[in-house]
C-alpha positions in Angstrom: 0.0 0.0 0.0 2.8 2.2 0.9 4.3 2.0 -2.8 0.6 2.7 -4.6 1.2 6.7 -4.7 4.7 6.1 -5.8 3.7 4.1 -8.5 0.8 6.9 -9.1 3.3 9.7 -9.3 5.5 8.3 -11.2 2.7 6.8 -14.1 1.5 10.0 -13.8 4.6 12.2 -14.9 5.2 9.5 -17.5 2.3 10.0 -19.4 2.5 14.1 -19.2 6.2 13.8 -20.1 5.3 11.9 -23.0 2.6 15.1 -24.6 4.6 16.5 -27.7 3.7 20.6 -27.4 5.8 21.3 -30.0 4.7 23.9 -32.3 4.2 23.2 -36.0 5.3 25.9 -38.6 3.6 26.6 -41.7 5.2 26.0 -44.7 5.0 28.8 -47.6 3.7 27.5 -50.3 4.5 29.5 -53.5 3.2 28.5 -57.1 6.0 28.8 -59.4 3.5 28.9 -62.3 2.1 32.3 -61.6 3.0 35.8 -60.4 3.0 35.2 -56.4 2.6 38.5 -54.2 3.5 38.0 -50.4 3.0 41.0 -48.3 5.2 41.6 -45.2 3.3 43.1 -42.0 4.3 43.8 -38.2 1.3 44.2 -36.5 3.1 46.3 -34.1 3.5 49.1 -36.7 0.8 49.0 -38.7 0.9 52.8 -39.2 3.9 52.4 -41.1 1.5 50.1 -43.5 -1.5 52.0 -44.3 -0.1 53.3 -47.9 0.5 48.9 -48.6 -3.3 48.1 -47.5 -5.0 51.0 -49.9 -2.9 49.5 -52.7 -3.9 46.1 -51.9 -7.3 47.6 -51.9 -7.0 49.4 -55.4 -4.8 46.3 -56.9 -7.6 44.1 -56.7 -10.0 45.9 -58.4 -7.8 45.4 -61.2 -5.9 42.2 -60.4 -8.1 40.3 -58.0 -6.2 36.7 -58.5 -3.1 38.5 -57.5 -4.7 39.3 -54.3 -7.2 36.4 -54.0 -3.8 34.4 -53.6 -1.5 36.7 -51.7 0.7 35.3 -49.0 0.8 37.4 -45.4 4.1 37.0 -43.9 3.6 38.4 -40.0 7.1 39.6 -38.7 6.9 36.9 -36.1 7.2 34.4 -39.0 11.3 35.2 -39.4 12.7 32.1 -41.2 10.0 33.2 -43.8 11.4 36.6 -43.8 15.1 35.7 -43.7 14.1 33.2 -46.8 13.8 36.8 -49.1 16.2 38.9 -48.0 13.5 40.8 -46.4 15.2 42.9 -42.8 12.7 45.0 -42.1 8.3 45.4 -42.4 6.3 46.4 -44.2 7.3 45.1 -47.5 6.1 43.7 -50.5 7.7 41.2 -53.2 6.3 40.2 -56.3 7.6 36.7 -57.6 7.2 34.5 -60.9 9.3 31.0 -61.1 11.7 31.7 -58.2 12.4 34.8 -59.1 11.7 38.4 -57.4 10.2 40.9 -60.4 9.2 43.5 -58.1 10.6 44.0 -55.1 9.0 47.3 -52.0 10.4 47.8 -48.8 10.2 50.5 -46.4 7.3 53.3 -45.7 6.5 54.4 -49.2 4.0 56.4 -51.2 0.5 53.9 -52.5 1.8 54.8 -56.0 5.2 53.8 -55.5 3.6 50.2 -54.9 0.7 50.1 -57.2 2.4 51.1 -60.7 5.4 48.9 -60.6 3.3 45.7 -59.3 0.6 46.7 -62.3 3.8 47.4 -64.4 4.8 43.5 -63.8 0.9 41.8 -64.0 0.2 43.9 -67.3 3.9 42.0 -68.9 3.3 39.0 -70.4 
């Protein structure tokens, strides 16, 4: 009787110490086969991001696949970041078959992103 809690105990932390809490990453999926954007944010400074979201807005008006399939990369999400040369948010790539066509980083005017992103859709 005297060994019944031992045994308890110890059962006990076996089983708990045997619960995997790992944390599972996403994966970023990118389709080669057609113009990717992925879009940059730190929802700590999303002040700095306002001129990114009404070009979102306007760009999919005109481009709505482009947006429909945009990848959000959250600054917490670093190997993603580190994966494109990317150091600092908000910023925006645009890529086609591993490759970066247009590339906006940095607090910037909603023209400075829309016209060279539509520059890169309208090219065939």
């Amino acid at each position: 009787m005297k060994g019944l809690p031992l045994i308890l105990i110890t059962a006990l932390l076996f089983v708990t110490s045997s619960c995997n809490h790992k944390e599972v990453k996403k994966e970023l999926k990118i389709d080669d086969s057609v113009k990717q954007l992925i879009f940059f944010t730190d929802n700590k400074q999303y002040e700095q991001e306002i001129a990114y979201y009404d070009a979102i807005i306007e760009l999919k008006s005109n481009y709505p696949e482009l947006i429909k399939n945009m990848k959000v990369i959250t600054a917490s999400e670093s190997s993603h970041i580190s994966n494109y040369n990317v150091e600092n948010c908000p910023a925006m790539l645009l890529v086609y078959q591993d490759k970066v066509i247009v590339e906006i980083k940095g607090t910037v005017p909603k023209e400075k992103i829309i016209n060279p992103l539509a520059d890169a859709m309208d090219e065939k």
